[in-house]
C-alpha positions in Angstrom: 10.7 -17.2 10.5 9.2 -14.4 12.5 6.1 -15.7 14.4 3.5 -12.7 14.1 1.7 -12.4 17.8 -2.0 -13.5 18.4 -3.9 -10.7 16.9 -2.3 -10.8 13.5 -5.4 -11.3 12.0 -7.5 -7.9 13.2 -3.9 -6.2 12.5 -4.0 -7.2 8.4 -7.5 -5.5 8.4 -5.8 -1.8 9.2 -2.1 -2.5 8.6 -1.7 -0.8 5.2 -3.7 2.3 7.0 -1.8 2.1 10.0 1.7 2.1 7.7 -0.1 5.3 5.2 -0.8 7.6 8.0 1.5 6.9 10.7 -0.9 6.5 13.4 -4.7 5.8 13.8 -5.4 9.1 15.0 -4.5 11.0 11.9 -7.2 9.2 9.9 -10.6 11.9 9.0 -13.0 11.0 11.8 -15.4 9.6 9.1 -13.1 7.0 7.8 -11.9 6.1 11.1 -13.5 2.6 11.0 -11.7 1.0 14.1 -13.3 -0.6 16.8 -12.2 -0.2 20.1 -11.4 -3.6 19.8 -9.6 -3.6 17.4 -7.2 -0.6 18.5 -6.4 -2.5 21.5 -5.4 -5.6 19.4 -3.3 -3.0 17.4 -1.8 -1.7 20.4 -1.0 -5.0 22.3 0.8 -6.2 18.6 3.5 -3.5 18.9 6.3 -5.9 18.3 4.6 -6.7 14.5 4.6 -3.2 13.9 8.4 -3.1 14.6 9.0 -6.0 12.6 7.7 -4.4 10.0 9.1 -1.0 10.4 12.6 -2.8 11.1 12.3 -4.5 7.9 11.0 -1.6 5.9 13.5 0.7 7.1 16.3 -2.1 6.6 15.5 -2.1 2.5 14.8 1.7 2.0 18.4 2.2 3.2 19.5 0.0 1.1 17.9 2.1 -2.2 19.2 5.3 -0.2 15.4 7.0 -1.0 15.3 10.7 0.2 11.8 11.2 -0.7 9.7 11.2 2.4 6.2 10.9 0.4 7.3 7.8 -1.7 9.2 6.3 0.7 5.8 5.9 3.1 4.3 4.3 0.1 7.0 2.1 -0.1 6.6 1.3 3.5 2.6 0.3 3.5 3.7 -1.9 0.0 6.2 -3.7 2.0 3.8 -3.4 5.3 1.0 -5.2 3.2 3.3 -8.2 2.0 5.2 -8.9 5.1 1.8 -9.4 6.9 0.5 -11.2 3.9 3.3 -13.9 3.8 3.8 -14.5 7.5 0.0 -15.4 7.4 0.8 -17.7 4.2 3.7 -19.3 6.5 1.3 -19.9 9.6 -0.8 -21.7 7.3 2.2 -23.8 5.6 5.2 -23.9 7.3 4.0 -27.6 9.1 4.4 -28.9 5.6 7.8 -27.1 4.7 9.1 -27.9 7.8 9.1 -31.4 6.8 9.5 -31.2 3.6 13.2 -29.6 4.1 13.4 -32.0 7.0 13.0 -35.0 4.2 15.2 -32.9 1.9 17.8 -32.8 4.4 17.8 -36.2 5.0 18.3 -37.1 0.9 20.8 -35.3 0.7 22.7 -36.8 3.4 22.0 -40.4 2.8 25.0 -42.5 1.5 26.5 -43.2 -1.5 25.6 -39.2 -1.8 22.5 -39.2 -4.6 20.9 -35.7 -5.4 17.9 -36.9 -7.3 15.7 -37.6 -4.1 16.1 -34.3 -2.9 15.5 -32.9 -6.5 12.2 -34.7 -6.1 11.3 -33.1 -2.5 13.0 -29.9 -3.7 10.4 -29.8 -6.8 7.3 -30.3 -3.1 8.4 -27.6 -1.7 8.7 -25.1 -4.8 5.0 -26.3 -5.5 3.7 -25.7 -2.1 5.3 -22.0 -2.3 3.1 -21.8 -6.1 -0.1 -20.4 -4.1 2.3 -17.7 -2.6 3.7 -16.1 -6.0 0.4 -14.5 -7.1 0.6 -12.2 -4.0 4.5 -11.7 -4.6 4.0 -10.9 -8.1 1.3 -8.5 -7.1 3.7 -7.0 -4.3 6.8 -6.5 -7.3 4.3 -5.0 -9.4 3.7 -2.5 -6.8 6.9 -1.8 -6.0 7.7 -0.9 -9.7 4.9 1.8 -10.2 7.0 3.5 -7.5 10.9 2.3 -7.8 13.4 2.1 -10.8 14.4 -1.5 -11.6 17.2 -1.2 -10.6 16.0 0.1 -7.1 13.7 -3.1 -6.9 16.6 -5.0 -7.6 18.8 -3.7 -4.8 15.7 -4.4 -2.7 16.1 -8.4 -3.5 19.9 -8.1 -3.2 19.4 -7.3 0.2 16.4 -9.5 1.0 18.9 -12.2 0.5 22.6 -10.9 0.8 23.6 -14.3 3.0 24.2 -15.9 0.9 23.7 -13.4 -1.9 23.1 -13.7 -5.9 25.8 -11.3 -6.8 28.4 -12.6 -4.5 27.9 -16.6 -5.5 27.6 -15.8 -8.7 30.8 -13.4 -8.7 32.5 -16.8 -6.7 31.4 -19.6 -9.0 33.3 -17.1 -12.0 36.1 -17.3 -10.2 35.9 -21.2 -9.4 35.4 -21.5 -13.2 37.4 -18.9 -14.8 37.1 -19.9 -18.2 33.5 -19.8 -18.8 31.5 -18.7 -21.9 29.2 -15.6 -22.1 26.4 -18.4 -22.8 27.6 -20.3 -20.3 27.8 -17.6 -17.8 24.2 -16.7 -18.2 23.0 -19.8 -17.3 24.0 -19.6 -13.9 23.5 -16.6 -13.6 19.9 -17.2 -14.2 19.8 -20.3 -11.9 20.9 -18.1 -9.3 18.3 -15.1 -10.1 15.8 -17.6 -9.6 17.2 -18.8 -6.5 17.2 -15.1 -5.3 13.3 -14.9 -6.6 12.0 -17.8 -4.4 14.1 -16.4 -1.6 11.7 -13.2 -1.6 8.9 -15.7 -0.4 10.1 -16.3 3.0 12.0 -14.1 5.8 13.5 -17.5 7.4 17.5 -17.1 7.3 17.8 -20.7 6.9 15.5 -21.0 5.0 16.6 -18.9 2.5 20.1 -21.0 2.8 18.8 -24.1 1.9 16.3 -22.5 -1.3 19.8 -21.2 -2.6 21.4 -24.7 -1.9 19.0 -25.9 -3.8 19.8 -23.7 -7.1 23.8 -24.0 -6.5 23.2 -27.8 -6.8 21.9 -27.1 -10.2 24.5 -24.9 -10.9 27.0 -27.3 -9.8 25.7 -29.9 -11.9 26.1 -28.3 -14.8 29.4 -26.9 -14.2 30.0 -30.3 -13.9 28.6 -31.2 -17.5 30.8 -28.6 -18.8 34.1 -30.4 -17.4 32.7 -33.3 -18.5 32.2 -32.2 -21.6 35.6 -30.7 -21.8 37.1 -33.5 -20.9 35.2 -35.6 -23.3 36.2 -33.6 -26.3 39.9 -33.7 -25.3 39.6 -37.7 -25.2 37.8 -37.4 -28.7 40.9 -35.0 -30.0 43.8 -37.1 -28.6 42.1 -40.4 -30.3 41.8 -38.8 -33.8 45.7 -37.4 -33.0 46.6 -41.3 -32.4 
């Protein structure tokens, strides 16, 4: 998780019109409403502003957008969210620290048992709740400017390690013989792995939210062979 600097808070007040116009200098001398203060706090938190521009930059490529205009938009959007959910994660990430810290632990207790760490995965998913509002607001935005399918590619690449479209294209061919129904449901187990992934920038993080999902996929692959296998008992005793 990237670790904004000290002034984070003075840089949310004129990040999204630092990100519009560039610079602080291009702003109409009437509007320009920053302190001295708080252009040196803006100054001395360079390394924010490339974290955002890094990031930014990182997910426009990835929707290959030639349109200068709606591509700054885009960037003060993103700009706006990023600083939004690293303050979220100074506020919260004590508690998912230890949350994944206990989940980890579950899950590697002996004989292996899952539902523990379904338990502390359900914590965590509630603590990340008072998050989605400003997610869902950030989405919203980005669809009054992008197709779907360009906000879609965005997510793909938020999270391509592990990736939705690349488990899900390996869990078809793990289980080859799956139903159009049956398909579906993982693939919506993993579309909402790759949703709560949008709420943090923490690569490991983001690992263990998808292990999470892929447990629950795996567990129902697993009543599908059971099921299988259950029918085939059923048809062998009726061919006795």
């Amino acid at each position: 998780m990237y670790n904004p600097m000290k002034h984070i808070q003075l840089f949310t007040l004129i990040s999204t019109l630092t990100l519009a116009s560039g610079s602080l200098s291009q702003l109409p001398a009437a509007d320009n409403v920053a302190t001295k203060d708080t252009k040196e706090a803006v100054a001395s938190d360079q390394a924010t502003q490339k974290h955002i521009d890094a990031k930014a930059d990182h997910l426009l490529a990835a929707i290959k957008l030639n349109e200068p205009a709606k591509a700054a938009r885009i960037k003060a959007i993103m700009g706006h969210w990023f600083i939004t959910m690293w303050n979220w994660h100074q506020k919260h990430d004590s508690q998912l620290d230890e949350l994944w810290s206990q989940w980890s632990k579950a899950r590697s207790a002996s004989p292996n048992d899952e539902f523990p760490g379904e338990i502390i995965a359900q914590k965590i998913t509630d603590v990340y709740a008072s998050l989605k509002p400003a997610y869902n607001s950030f989405t919203n935005q980005l669809a009054t400017e992008l197709t779907p399918e360009q906000v879609d590619t965005i997510k793909e690449t938020w999270s391509h390690k592990p990736g939705m479209t690349r488990t899900y294209k390996a869990y078809l061919q793990i289980v080859p013989d799956l139903t159009e129904a049956q398909k579906k449901v993982i693939y919506d187990q993993l579309l909402a792995a790759r949703e709560d992934a949008m709420l943090t920038d923490s690569d490991r993080e983001i690992v263990n939210i998808y292990k999470c999902h892929k447990l629950k996929v795996q567990a129902y692959i697993g009543t599908l062979a059971w099921d299988k296998l259950y029918r085939a008992f059923v048809n062998g005793a009726k061919a006795r």
